[in-house]
C-alpha positions as CSV (number, residue, x, y, z in Angstrom):
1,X,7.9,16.4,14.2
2,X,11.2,17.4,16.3
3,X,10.4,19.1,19.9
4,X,12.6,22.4,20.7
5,X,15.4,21.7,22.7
6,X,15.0,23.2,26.4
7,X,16.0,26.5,27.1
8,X,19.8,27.3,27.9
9,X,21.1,23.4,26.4
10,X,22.1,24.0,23.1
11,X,25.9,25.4,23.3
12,X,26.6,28.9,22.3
13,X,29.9,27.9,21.0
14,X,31.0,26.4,17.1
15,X,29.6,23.3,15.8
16,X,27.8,20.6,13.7
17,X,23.9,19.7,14.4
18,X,21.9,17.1,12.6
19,X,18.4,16.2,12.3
20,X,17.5,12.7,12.4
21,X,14.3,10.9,11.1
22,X,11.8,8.4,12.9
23,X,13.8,5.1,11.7
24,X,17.1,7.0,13.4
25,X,18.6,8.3,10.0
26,X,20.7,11.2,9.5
27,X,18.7,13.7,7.3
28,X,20.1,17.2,7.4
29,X,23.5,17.7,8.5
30,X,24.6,21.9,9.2
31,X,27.4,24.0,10.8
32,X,27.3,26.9,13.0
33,X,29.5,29.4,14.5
34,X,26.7,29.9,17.2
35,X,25.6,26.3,17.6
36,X,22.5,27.9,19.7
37,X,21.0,30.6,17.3
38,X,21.4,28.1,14.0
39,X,19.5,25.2,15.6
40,X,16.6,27.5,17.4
41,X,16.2,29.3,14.1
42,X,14.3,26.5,12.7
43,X,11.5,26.2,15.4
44,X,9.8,29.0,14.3
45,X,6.6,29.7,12.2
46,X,6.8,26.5,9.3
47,X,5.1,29.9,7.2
48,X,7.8,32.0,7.3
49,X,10.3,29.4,6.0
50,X,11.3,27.9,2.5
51,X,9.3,25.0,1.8
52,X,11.7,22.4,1.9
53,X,13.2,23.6,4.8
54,X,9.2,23.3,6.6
55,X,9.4,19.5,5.1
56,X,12.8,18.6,6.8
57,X,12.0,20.1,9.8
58,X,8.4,18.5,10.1
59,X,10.3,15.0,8.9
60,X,12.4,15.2,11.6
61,X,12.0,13.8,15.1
62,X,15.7,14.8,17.0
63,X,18.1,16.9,16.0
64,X,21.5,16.6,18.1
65,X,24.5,18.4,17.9
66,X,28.3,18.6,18.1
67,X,30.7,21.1,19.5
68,X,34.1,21.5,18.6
69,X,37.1,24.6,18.9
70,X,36.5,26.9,16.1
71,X,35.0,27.4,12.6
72,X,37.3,25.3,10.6
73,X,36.8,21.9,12.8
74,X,33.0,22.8,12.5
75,X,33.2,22.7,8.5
76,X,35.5,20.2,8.3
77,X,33.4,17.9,10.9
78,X,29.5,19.0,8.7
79,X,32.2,17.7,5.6
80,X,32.9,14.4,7.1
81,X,29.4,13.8,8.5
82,X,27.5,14.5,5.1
83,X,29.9,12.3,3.1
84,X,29.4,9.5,5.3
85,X,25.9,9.3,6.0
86,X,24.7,11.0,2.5
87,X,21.3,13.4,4.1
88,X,18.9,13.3,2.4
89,X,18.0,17.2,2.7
90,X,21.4,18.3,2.3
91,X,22.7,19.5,-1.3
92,X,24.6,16.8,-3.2
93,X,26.8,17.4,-6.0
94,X,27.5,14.5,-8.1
95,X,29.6,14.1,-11.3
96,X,28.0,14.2,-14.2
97,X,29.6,11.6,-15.7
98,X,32.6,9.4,-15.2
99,X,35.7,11.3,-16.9
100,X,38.5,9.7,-18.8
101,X,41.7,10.2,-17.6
102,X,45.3,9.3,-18.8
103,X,47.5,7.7,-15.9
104,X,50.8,6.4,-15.9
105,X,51.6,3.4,-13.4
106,X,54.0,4.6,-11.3
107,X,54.2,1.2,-9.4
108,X,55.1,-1.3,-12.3
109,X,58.8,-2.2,-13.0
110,X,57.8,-0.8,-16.6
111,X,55.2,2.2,-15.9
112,X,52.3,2.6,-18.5
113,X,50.5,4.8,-20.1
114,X,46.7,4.4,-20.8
115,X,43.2,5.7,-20.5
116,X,41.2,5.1,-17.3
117,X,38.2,5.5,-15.8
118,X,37.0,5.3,-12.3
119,X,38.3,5.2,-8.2
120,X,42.2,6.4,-8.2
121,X,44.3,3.4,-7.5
122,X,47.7,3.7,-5.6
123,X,50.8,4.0,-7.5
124,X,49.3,5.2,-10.4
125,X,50.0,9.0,-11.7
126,X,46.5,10.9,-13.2
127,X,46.1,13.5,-15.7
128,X,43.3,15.5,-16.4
129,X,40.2,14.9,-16.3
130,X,39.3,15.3,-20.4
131,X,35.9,15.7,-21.9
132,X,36.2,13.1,-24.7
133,X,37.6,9.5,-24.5
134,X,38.8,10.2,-28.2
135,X,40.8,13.2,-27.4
136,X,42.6,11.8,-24.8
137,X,43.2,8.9,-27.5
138,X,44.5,10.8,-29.9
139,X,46.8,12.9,-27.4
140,X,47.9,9.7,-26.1
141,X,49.0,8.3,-29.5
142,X,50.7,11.5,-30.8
143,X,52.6,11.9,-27.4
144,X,53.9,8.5,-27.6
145,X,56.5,9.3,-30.7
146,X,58.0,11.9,-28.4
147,X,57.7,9.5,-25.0
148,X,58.1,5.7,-26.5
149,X,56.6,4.4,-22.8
150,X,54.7,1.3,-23.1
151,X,50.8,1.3,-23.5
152,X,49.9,-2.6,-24.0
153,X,48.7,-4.5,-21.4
154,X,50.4,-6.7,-18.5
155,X,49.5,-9.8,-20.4
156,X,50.7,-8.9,-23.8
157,X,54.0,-7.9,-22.3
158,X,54.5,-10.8,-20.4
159,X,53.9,-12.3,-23.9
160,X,56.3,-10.9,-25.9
161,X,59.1,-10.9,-22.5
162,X,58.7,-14.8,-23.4
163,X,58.7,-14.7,-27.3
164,X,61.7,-12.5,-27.0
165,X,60.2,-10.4,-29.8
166,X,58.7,-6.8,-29.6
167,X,55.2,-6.4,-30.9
168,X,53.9,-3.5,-33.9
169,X,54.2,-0.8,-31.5
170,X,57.9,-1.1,-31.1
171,X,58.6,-1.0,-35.3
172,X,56.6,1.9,-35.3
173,X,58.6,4.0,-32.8
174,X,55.9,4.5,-30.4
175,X,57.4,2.0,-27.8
176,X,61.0,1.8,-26.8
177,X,61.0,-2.1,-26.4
178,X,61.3,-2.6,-22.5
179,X,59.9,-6.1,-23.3
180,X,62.8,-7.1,-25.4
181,X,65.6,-5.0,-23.3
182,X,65.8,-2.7,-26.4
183,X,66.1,0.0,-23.6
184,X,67.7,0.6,-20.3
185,X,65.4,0.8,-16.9
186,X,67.1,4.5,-16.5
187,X,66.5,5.8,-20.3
188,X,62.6,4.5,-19.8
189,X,62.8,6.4,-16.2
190,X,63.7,9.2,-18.3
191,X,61.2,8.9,-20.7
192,X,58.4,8.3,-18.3
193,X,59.4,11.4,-16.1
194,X,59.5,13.8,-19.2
195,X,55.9,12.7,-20.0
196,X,54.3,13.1,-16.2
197,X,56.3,16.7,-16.8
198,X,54.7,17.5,-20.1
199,X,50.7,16.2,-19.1
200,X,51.7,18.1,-16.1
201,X,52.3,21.6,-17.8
202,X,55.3,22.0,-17.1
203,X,56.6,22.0,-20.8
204,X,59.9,23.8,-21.6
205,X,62.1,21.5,-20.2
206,X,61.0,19.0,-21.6
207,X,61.7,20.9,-25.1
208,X,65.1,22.3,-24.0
209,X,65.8,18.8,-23.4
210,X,64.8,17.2,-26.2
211,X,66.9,20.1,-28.3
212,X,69.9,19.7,-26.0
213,X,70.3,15.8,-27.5
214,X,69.6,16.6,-30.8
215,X,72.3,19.2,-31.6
216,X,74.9,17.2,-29.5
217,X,73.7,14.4,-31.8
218,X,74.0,16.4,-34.6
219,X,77.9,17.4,-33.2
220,X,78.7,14.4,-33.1
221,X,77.8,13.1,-36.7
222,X,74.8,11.1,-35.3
223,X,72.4,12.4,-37.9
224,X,70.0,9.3,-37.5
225,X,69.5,10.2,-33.8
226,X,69.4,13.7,-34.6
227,X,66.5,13.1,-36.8
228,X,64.5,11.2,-34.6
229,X,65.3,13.6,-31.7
230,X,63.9,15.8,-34.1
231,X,60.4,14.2,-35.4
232,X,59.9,13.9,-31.5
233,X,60.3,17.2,-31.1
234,X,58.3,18.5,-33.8
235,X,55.5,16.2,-32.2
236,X,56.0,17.4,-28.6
237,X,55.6,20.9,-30.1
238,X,52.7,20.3,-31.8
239,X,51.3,19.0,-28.7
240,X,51.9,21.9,-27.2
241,X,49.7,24.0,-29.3
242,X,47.0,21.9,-28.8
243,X,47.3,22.7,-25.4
244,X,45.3,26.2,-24.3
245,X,47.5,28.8,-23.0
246,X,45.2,31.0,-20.9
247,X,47.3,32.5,-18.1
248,X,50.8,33.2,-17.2
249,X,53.3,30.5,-17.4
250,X,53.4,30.1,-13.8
251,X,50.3,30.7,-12.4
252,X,48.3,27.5,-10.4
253,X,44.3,28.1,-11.3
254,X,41.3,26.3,-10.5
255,X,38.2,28.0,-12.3
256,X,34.9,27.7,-11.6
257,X,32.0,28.3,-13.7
258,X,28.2,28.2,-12.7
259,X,25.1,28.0,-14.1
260,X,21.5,27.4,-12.5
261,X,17.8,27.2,-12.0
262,X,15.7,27.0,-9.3
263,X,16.2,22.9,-8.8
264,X,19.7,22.0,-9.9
265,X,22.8,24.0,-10.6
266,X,25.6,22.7,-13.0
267,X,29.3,23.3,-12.1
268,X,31.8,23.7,-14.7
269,X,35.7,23.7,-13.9
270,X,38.8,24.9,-15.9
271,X,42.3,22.9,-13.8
272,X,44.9,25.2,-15.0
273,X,48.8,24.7,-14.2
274,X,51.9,26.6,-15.2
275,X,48.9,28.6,-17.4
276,X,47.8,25.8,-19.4
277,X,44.3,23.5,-19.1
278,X,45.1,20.1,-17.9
279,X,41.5,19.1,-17.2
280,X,38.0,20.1,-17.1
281,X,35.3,18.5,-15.2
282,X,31.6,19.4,-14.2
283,X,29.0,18.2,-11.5
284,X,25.7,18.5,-11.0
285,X,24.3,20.2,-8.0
286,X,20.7,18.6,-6.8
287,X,19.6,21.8,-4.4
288,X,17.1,20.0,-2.2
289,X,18.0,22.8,0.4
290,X,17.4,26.6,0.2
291,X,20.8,28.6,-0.4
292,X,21.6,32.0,-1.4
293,X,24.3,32.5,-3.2
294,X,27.4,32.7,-1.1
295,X,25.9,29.4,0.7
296,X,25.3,27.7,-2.3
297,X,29.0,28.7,-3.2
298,X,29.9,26.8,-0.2
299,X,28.6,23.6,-1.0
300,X,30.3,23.9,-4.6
301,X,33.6,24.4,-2.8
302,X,33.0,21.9,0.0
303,X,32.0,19.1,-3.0
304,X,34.7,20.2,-5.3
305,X,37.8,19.7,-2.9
306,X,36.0,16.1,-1.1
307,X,39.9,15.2,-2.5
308,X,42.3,16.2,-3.7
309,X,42.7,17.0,-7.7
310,X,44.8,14.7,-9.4
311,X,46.7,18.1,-10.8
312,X,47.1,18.5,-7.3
313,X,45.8,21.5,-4.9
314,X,46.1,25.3,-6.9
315,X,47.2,28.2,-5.1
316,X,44.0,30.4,-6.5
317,X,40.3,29.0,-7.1
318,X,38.3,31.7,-9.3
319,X,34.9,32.0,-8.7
320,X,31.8,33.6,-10.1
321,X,29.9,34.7,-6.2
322,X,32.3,34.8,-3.3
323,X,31.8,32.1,-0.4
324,X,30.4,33.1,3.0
325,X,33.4,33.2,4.8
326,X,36.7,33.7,2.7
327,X,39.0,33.3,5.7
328,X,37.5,30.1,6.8
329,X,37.0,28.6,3.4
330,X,41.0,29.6,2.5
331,X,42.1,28.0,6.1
332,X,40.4,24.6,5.3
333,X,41.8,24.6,1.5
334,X,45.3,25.9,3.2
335,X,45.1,22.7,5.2
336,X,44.5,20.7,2.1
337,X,47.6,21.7,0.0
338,X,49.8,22.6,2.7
339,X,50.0,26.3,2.2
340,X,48.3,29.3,1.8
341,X,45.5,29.2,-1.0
342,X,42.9,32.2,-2.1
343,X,40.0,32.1,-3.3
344,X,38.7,34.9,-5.6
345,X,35.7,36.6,-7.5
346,X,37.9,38.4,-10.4
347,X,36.6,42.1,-11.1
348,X,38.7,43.5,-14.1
349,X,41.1,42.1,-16.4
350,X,42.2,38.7,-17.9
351,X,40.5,36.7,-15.1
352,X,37.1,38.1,-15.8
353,X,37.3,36.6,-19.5
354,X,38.8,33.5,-18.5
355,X,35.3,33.0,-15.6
356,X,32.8,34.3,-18.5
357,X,34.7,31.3,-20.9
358,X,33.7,28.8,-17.7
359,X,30.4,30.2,-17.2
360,X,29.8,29.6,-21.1
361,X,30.8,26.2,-20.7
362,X,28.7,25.7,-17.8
363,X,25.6,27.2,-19.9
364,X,26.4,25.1,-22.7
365,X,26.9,21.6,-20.5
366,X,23.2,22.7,-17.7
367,X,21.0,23.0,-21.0
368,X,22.9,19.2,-22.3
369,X,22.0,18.0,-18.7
370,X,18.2,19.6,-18.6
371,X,17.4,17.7,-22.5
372,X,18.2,15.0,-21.2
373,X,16.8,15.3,-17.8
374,X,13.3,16.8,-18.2
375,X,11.2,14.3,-19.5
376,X,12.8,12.0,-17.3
377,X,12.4,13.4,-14.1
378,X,9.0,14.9,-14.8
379,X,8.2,10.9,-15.8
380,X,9.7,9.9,-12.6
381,X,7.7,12.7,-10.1
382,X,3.8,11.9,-12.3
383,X,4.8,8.2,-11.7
384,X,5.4,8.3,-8.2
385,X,1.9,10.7,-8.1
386,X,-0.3,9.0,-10.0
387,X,0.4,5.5,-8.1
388,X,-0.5,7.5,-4.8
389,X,-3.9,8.0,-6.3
390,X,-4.5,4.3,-7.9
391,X,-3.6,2.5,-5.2
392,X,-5.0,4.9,-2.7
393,X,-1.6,5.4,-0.4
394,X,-1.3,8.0,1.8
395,X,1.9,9.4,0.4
396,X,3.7,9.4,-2.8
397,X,5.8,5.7,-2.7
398,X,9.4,7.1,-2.6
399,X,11.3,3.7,-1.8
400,X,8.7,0.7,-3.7
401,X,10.7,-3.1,-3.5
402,X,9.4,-5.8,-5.9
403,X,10.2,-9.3,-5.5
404,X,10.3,-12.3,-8.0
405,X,10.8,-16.0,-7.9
406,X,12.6,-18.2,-10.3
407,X,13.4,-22.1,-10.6
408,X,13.1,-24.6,-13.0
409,X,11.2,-27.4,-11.5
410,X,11.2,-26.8,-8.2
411,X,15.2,-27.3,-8.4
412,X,17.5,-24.1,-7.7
413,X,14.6,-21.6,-6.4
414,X,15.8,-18.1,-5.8
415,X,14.2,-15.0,-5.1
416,X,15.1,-11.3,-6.1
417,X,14.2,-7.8,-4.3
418,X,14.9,-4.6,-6.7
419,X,14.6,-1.3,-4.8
420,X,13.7,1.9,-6.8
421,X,13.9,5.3,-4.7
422,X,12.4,8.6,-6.1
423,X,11.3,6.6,-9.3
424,X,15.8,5.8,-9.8
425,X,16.7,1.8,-9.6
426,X,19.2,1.9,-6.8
427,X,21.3,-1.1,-7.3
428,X,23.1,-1.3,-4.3
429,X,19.9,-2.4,-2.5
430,X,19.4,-4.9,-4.8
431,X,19.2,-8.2,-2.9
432,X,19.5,-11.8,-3.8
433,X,17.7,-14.9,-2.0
434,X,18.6,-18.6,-2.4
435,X,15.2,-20.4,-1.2
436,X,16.4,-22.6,2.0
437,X,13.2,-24.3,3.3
438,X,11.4,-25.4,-0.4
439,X,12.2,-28.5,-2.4
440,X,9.4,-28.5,-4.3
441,X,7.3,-26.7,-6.8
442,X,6.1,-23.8,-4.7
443,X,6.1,-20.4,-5.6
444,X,4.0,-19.6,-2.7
445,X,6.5,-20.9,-0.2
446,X,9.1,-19.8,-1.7
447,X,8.0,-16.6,-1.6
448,X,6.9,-16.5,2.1
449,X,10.4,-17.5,3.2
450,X,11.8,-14.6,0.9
451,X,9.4,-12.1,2.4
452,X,9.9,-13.5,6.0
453,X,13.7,-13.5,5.6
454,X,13.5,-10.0,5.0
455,X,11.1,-8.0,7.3
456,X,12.4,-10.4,10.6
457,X,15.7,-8.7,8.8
458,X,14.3,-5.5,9.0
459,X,12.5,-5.7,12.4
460,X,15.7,-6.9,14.2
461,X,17.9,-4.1,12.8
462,X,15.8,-1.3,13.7
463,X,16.1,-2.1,17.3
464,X,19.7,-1.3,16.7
465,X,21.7,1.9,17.0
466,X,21.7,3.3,13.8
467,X,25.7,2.7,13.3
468,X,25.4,-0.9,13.6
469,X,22.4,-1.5,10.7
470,X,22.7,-3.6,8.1
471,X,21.3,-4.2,4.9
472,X,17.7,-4.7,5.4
473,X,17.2,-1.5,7.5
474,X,14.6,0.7,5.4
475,X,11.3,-0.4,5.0
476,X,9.3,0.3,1.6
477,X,6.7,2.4,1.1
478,X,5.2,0.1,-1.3
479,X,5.9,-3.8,-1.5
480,X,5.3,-5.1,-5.0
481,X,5.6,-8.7,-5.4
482,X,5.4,-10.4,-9.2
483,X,1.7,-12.3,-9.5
484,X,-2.0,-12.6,-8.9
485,X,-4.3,-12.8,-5.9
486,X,-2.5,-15.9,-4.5
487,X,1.3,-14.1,-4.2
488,X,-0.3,-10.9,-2.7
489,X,-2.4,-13.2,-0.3
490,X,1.4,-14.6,1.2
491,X,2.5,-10.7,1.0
492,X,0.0,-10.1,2.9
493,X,-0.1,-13.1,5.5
494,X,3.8,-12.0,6.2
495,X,2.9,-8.5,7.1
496,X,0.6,-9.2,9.5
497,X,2.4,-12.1,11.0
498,X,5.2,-9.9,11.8
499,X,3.2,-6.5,12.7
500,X,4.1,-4.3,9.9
501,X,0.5,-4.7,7.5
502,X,-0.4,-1.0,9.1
503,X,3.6,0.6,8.1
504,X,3.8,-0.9,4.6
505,X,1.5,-0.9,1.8
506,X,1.4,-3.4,-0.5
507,X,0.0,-4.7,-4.4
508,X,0.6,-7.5,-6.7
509,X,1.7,-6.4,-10.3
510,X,-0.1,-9.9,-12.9
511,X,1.3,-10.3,-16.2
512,X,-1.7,-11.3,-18.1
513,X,-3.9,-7.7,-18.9
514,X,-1.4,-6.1,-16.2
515,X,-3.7,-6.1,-13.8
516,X,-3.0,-4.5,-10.2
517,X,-4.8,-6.0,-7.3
518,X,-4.9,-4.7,-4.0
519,X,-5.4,-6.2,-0.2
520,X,-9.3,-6.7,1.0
521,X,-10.3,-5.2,-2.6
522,X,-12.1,-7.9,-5.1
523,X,-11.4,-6.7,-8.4
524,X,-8.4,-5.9,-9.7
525,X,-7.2,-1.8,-10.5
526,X,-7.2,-1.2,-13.9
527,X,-4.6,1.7,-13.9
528,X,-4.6,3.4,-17.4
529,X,-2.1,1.6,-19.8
530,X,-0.3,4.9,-21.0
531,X,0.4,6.0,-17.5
532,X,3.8,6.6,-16.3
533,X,2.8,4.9,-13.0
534,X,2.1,1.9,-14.8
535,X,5.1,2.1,-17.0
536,X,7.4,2.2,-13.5
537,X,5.4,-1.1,-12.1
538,X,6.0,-2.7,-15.2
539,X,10.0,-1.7,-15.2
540,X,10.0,-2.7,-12.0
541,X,8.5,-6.2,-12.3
542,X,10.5,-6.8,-15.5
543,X,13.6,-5.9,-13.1
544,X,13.1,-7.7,-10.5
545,X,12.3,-10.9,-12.8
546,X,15.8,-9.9,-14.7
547,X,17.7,-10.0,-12.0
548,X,16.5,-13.1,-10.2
549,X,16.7,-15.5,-13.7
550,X,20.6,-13.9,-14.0
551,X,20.9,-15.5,-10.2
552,X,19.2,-18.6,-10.7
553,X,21.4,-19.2,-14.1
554,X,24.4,-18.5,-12.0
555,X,23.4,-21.2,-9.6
556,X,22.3,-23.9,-12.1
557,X,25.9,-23.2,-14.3
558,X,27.6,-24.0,-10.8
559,X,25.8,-26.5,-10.5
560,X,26.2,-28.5,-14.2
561,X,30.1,-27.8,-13.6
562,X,30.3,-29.7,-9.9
563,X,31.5,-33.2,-10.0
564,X,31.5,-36.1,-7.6
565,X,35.2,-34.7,-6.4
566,X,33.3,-31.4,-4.7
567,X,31.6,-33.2,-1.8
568,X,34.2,-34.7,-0.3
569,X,35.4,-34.2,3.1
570,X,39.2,-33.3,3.1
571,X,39.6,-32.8,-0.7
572,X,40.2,-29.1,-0.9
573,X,40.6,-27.0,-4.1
574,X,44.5,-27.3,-3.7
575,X,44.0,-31.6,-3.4
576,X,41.3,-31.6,-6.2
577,X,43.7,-29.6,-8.7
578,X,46.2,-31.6,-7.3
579,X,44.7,-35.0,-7.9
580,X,43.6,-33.9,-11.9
581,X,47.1,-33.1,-12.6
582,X,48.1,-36.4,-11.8
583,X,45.5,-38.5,-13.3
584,X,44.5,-35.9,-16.1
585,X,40.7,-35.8,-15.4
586,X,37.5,-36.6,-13.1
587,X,36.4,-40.3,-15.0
588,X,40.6,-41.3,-14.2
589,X,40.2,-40.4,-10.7
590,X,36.8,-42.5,-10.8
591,X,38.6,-45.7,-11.8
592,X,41.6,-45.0,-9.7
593,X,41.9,-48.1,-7.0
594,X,42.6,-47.1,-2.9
595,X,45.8,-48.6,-3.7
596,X,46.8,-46.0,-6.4
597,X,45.4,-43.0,-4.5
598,X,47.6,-44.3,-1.3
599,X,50.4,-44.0,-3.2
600,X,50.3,-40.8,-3.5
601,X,52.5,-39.5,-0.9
602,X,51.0,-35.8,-0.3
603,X,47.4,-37.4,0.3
604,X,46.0,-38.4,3.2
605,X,44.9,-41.9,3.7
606,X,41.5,-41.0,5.0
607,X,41.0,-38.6,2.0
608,X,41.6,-41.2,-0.2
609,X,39.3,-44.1,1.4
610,X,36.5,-41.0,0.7
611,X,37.3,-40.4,-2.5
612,X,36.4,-44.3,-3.2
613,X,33.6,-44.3,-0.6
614,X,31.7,-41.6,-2.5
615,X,32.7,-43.2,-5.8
616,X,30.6,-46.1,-4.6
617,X,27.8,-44.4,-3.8
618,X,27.6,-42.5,-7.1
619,X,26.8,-46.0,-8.1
């Protein structure tokens, strides 16, 4: 447990603090106007604080602390330090799912419109985000009669740049041809500008534009043009009313709508521009700290704005409780979009409806989240219990790592580790092993090199500060590896080898009756076959067994493709693509002779005396 700081050295000035665990991790991250009251508040009676709260602080073995000039640096710093290092005491809101949006890219010669999913990339204009993939679909396809950008692919329009012939999209009027130079760079400009206008909000110009060319079409006796200016009118205004109007034309909104429970808290936002929704998005909150209200408004606020909206920063942000401190939260949003921004709890009015419509949605999208939530992570917590009590731990296993071996005849042995955390498979501690030290058929040495590999890993990192930690720096709670008596038995013989039999607990999970067996313990633990503790073991093992067979085909593929050409000193991939173009494939480069392979200018003589020296050996 953390010691209280001395008397009198904690600065009564603004700041961050942070708590920091046994292994050197970052746990809790806070802010304080008063760095001195905040962090002396929680050395007090465990009793008279919220659980959690007790648990972090008895976790805990420093806390340190930062100062800085005012308020807004000390947010802005607890900010920076939670999205880096991820606490895990700290609230984290997390999308609830990946949202479609439509982007334009800004960056090609020929920008293009189309659906995507995932990190922003430069150059590239987003809209949104939308609920449905479909709906953005269909808004896409209607829009495109009005604005004839392109929507197909790099490769296709390379394609048809080299046929010289548009594709289906073009006869239909719903490109404008750049492929084929049916239009100029500056009318597709056009084009592409009115459409980042119009998914921007900013609508009647776009109509008085599009009217403007039809009746001067229309003066001019150009009836065909008239009538397609038209039809793309009459689409861009049915476009419109399929976009809701629910403020004044120029008002800039962000509203925010929440719902709760005592665990989680679902965030539901309304992106309003020029008084029309261009996007809605929610999170989910995981509250694995105590906050009242205004506090837990802050963390919504802090999560929301981690960047910037694609719709760009709003000038108001509605909300349902106000924040702790208005003027602080509005100078750090101010900073943001550059000027002044307020945020708001409505009282009377228009507003009031439009936060109740949010707050419905928010309902609506916490009671989706909870169905399909509950019996998952009540699963996930009896799991993580029950295999406390079978295998007789002194804690609940919160990270468990399982490792598997797979070869085919001794050849191409790798080994897998699959790490699950609070009962969740987190891939990005996946790790892969290609066996170094076993030529042979030996499961048992393989896997004592995998183990080894990683606890010397683990054991050398921790002596480091924690910036400078690597991959293997958490140990498990429980080591699981895939087997009987004899792989537990090199488990075990690794452990103690390196010290760390006493930190780490350990099983082995057999196929045959899925028996568990233990360290010093005869028999085998029968855990009960319905259990959700041995439902997890058995998704684990299966895992861990998945994911080292995909790396072990991946090796053996590699393998069946190499030829005699990728061993040899000097022959690079440029050379080797070089030398096939020349002779057309691997058997003509066999039967070349040194004098054929010296004539070739570009390769070097030594090179080529290899090339024949390992064809001989081959024999």
């Amino acid at each position: 447990m953390v010691t209280r700081p001395e008397v009198g050295s904690i600065p009564d000035s603004p700041g961050s603090y942070q708590f920091f665990d046994s292994h050197g991790r970052i746990i809790y991250v806070g802010k304080a106007k008063s760095l001195r009251s905040r962090v002396n508040s929680y050395f007090q009676n465990p009793i008279k604080m919220h659980p959690r709260t007790a648990q972090m602080v008895a976790t805990a073995q420093k806390v340190a602390w930062i100062q800085v000039a005012n308020d807004v640096e000390a947010l802005m710093l607890e900010y920076n330090l939670i999205k880096e290092h991820t606490p895990r005491f700290n609230v984290r809101l997390v999308d609830d799912k990946s949202y479609p949006y439509l982007a334009v890219t800004m960056s090609d010669e020929w920008p293009r419109a189309r659906v995507m999913r995932g990190k922003k990339r430069k150059g590239t204009k987003y809209f949104g985000p939308y609920a449905h993939a479909y709906a953005i679909r269909s808004t896409l396809d209607s829009l495109l009669r009005s604005f004839p950008i392109r929507s197909c692919s790099d490769a296709k329009l390379s394609r048809h740049q080299k046929l010289g012939k548009p594709c289906l999209l073009f006869h239909i009027e719903k490109c404008s041809g750049p492929c084929v130079k049916e239009v100029s760079q500056e009318k597709y400009g056009e084009y592409v500008a009115d459409l980042c206008s119009f998914l921007g909000g900013d609508t009647d110009p776009v109509v008085e534009k599009i009217s403007d060319e039809m009746q001067a079409a229309a003066k001019d006796l150009s009836f065909e043009k008239a009538a397609r200016l038209r039809d793309r009118l009459q689409a861009v205004q049915r476009s419109i009313e399929k976009q809701q109007m629910v403020a004044d034309n120029k008002e800039d909104l962000d509203i925010v709508g929440l719902a709760e429970d005592e665990l989680e808290a679902c965030i539901y936002v309304f992106f309003v521009r020029n008084g029309k929704v261009v996007g809605q998005r929610s999170f989910i909150l995981d509250k694995v700290e105590t906050l009242e209200p205004a506090a837990l408004m802050d963390k919504v606020i802090e999560g929301l704005y981690d960047e910037e909206p694609v719709q760009g920063m709003p000038k108001v942000v509605i909300v349902p409780t106000q924040v702790s401190d208005t003027s602080l939260y509005e100078q750090w949003l101010a900073l943001l979009r550059g000027s002044n921004v307020e945020i708001r709890v409505p009282q009377r009015g228009d507003k009031v409806t439009l936060l109740e419509t949010v707050t419905t949605n928010a309902s609506e999208e916490f009671k989706r989240h909870r169905l399909r939530r509950a019996s998952d992570h009540n699963s996930r917590s009896k799991a993580l219990n029950e295999l406390q009590k079978y295998l007789h731990l002194d804690e609940a296993p919160l990270r468990i790592e399982c490792y598997d071996m797979s070869h085919i005849q001794g050849t191409h042995y790798v080994g897998s580790m699959v790490v699950v955390e609070d009962g969740v498979a987190k891939t990005s501690e996946y790790r892969r092993f290609k066996v170094e030290t076993v030529d042979q058929n030996d499961d048992y040495g393989s896997m004592e090199e995998v183990l080894t590999r990683r606890f010397k890993r683990y054991l050398a990192e921790r002596e480091l500060p924690v910036a400078e930690r690597g991959k293997f720096q958490y140990p498990p709670n429980l080591l699981v590896v895939d087997g009987g008596k004899g792989q537990l038995g090199v488990a075990v013989r690794v452990l103690k080898s390196l010290g760390l039999f006493e930190e780490i607990a350990v099983c082995s999970l057999a196929k045959q009756f899925e028996e568990v067996f233990l360290p010093d313990r005869k028999k085998a633990v029968r855990i009960p076959r319905q259990s959700e503790a041995l439902y997890l073991l058995q998704r684990l093992r299966d895992e861990s067994h998945r994911f080292a067979i995909t790396y072990h085909r991946q090796l053996r593929a590699k393998a069946m493709t190499r030829s005699f050409l990728d061993d040899i000193k000097g022959l690079g991939p440029a050379r080797k693509k070089r030398l096939l173009e020349e002779f057309g494939s691997v058997n003509k480069v066999k039967k070349a002779s040194l004098e054929q392979l010296q004539a070739l200018m570009w390769l070097p003589q030594p090179v080529a005396q290899a090339i024949i020296d390992a064809r001989m050996q081959k024999r």
